[in-house]
Structures are given as structure tokens and as C-alpha cells.
C-alpha positions in Angstrom: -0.9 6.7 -19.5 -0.8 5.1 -16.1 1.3 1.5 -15.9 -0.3 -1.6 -16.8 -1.5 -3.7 -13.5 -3.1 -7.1 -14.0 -4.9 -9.3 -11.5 -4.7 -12.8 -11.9 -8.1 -14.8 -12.0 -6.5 -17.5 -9.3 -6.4 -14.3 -7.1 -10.2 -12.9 -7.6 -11.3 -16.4 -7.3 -9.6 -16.2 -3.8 -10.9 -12.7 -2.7 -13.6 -12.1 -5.4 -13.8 -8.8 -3.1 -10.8 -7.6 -4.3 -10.6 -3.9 -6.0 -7.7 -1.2 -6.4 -6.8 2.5 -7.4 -3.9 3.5 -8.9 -2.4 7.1 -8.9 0.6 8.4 -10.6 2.9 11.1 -9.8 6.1 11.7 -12.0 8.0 15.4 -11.3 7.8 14.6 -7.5 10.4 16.1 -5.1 11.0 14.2 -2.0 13.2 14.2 0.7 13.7 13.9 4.7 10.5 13.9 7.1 9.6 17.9 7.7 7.0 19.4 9.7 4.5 19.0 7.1 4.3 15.3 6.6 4.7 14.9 10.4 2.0 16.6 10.7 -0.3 14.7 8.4 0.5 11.5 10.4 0.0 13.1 13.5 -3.8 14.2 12.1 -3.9 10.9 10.4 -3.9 9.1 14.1 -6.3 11.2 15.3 -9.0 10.5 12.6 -8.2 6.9 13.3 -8.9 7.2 17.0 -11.9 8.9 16.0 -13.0 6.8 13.4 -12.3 3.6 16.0 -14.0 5.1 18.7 -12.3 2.5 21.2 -12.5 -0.7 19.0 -9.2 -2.6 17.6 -8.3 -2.3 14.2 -9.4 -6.0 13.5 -12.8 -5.2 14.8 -13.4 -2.8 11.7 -15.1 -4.6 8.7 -12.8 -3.7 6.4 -10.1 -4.8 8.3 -11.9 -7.6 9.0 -11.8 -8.4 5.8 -8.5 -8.1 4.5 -7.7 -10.8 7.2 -10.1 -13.4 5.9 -8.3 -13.0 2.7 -4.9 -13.4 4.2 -6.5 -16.6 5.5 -7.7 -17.5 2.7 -4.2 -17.8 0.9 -2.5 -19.4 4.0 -1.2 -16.6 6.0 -1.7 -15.9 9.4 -3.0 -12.8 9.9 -2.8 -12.1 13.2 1.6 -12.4 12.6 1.5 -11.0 9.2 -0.7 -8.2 9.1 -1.9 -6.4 6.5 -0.5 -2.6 5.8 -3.3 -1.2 6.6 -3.7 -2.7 10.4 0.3 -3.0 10.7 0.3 0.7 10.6 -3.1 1.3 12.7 -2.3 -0.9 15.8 1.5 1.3 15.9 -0.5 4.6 16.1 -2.8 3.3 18.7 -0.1 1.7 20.5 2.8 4.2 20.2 0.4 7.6 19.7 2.5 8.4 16.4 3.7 6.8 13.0 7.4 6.8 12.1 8.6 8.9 10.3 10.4 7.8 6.9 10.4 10.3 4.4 7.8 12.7 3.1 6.2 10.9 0.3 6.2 7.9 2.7 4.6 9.9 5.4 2.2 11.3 2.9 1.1 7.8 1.8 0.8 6.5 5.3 -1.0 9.2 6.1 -3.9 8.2 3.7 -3.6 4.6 4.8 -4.0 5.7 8.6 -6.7 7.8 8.0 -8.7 5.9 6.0 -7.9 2.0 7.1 -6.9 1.1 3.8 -3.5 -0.6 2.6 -1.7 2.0 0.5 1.8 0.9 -1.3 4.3 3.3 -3.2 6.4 2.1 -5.5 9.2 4.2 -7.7 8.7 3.9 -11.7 12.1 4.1 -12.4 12.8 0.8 -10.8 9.7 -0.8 -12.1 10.5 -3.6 -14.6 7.5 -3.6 -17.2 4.1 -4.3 -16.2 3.1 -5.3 -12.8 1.2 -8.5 -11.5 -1.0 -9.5 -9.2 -0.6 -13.1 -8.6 -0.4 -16.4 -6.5 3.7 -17.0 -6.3 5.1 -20.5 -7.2 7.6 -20.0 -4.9 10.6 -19.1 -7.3 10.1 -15.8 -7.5 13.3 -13.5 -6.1 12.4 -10.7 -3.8 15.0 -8.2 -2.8 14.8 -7.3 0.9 17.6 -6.3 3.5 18.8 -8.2 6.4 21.8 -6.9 8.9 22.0 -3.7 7.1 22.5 -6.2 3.8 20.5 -6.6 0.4 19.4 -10.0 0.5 17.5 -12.3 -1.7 14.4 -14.6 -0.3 11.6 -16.1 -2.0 7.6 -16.3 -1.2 6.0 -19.0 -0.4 3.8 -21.1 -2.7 0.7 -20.5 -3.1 1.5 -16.4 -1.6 -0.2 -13.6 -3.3 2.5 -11.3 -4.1 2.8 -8.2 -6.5 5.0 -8.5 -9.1 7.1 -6.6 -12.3 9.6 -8.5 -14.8 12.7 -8.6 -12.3 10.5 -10.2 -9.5 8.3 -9.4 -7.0 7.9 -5.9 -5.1 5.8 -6.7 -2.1 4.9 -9.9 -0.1 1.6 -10.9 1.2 -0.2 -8.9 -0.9 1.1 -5.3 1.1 2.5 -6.7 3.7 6.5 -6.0 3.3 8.1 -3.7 0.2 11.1 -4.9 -1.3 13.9 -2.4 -1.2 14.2 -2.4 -4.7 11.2 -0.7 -5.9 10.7 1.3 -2.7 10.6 5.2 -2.6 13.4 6.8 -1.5 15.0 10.8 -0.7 15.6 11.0 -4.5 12.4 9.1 -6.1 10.5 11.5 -8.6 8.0 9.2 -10.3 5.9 7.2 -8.4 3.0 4.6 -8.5 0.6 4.6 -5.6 -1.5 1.6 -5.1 -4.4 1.9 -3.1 -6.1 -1.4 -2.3 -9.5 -2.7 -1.3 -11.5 -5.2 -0.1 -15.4 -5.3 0.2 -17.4 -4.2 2.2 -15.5 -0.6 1.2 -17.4 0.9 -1.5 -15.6 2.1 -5.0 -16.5 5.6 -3.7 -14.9 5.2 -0.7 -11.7 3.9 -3.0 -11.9 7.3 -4.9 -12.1 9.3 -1.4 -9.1 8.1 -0.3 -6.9 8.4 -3.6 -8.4 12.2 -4.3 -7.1 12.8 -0.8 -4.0 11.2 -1.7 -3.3 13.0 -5.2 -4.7 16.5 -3.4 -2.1 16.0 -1.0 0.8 15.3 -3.8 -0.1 18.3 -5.7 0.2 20.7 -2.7 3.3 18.9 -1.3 5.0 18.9 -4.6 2.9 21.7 -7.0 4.7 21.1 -9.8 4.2 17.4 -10.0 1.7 15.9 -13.0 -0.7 13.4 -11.2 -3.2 11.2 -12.7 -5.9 9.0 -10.7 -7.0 5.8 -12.2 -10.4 4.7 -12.1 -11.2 1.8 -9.4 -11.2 -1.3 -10.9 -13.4 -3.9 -8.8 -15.3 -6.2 -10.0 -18.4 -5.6 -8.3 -17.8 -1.9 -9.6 
């Protein structure tokens, strides 16, 4: 049974456009970068170059969206991009996608590909359910600073994901806190795939069969199971 999410109705009153796909994985293995997930970033950039055909990452509609909603909630979204473009405008600009470990890559990989935020979280560090909600500002969120764990706060009025403990990413998907973030020894994980109109719910279950395909051959022994999108307009 996949973890409970919740969207908050202050949220799909801000992006009514809103949707998002969740996949599990528990009996993962992970570990450092190999040639295999480098080499699904390094295809990843190419379908994105392809895909672009010369345009920006902000000049794509989905893209293009995602920053109205950032807007929308007070963020600036050419300084705080979303995942998604983050991750886009590095390939473009540097020809490759760091390497961080190979679930990581694998994840990135889909987000690259496909210009869609993608977020992994590890279920053993998840505190209950998870939320979806505008922050009042209170909210602790677990980040690192100088090679330190460090403790800020979102700022009102944010969207931020959140569990029981406190919240897991900022600006929607814009920066993972370290506490819930996959790691070298992570073996269950939640993968959050999130959308925003005009990307259709088929193009939402593309990218997340693409995803869980990849799991399963990366880690054969793993049990995943792919949500169903939850939109509204689905």
C-alpha cells in the first residue's frame, strides 16, 4: 500500500493545474555513481537537447508553467527554480548532470529526460503521512550549511512538502532536506513525480513507467508499485 500524500485545497486553489505520481520501491540496493547510471544521465541530456531543439528550458510549456505557479506563491522563479529546469539549464550549460549516487542519477535521469520535477525521498526517514501545503512559516526543515546540519524555516505563505517531523522539500521541489534524502544505504524509497498542466496524465504515467522499468532492471529484486496520477482534471 503506497504512503498516504495529501494536497491541501489552499494549494490546488493556487495551481488548480497541479497533479502527481507516486512510485514505490522497498528492497532497493544503492550505492556510488557506476557506469550505468552515468550513462542514463548522459542519454537523459541528449533527449533534452533533442526534445529543446535550441529553445531554453523556460521556453517549454511545461516549464513555463511550473514558473507561473512559483509566482503565484511568491517565489521568484527565475532565482529559485524548479527541479525540473534547475537540472535542465546544468545539462545544457555544463553537457552533463552530476553525479550523486545511483538511485539519484536514475531519478534525475527521468526528470532530464522528460522536463518534469522528480523528488526521492527514503521511507525509513519518513514521519507518517506526507503533505502538500502552504507553510506558516514554523515549520523546521533540516538542511546542511559548512558541512553542518542546520535548522531553517520556510517562508509564509511557501508551498512545501511535508511529514510529521517537518518539512522535506522547499518550494514545492526546489531543495531536499537531508533528512529524508536518499543515500548509499537507502532501500525503500518514495518517488514523487510532479506535474503541471498543460502535461497530460498520460504523459505523467510515461515518465513514472520509465522510472519504475528502470528500478526493476537496476535493482531486479526490488518490489515496485506505480500509483495512479491523481490530478484533478484527470
Amino acid at each position: 500500500m503506497l504512503l498516504t500524500l495529501h494536497v491541501s485545497d489552499d494549494v490546488r486553489t493556487l495551481a488548480p493545474g497541479f497533479g502527481y505520481l507516486a512510485v514505490e520501491a522497498h528492497g532497493l540496493t544503492n550505492g556510488p555513481s557506476d557506469d550505468h547510471s552515468s550513462a542514463l544521465l548522459d542519454e537523459a541530456t541528449r533527449r533534452l537537447t533533442e526534445r529543446l531543439a535550441g529553445r531554453a528550458p523556460q521556453d517549454d510549456p511545461h516549464i513555463a508553467a511550473w514558473r507561473a505557479a512559483y509566482a503565484a506563491f511568491g517565489s521568484k522563479p527565475s532565482r529559485t527554480r524548479n527541479s525540473a529546469e534547475a537540472l535542465a539549464r546544468r545539462a545544457l550549460a555544463d553537457g552533463s548532470l552530476p553525479r550523486i549516487n545511483r538511485l539519484v542519477d536514475l531519478y534525475n535521469a527521468i526528470s532530464v529526460a522528460h522536463l518534469i520535477p522528480v523528488g526521492g525521498e527514503d521511507l525509513d526517514h519518513i514521519q507518517g503521512s506526507m503533505r502538500l501545503l502552504r507553510a506558516t512559516g514554523e515549520e523546521p526543515f533540516v538542511t546542511a550549511a559548512g558541512g553542518e546540519h542546520v535548522i531553517e524555516h520556510p517562508e509564509p505563505g511557501e508551498v512545501v512538502w511535508c511529514d510529521e517531523k517537518g518539512v522535506t522539500c522547499r518550494r514545492w521541489n526546489w531543495r531536499q532536506g537531508t533528512r529524508t534524502r536518499l543515500t548509499d544505504t537507502s532501500v525503500n524509497a518514495l518517488f514523487l513525480l510532479e506535474r503541471m498542466a498543460p502535461m497530460t496524465a498520460g504523459e505523467l504515467q510515461t515518465a513514472a513507467a520509465e522510472l519504475a522499468e528502470s528500478l526493476q532492471k537496476m535493482c531486479p529484486d526490488a518490489r515496485i508499485e506505480v500509483g495512479r496520477p491523481q490530478l484533478r482534471d484527470y
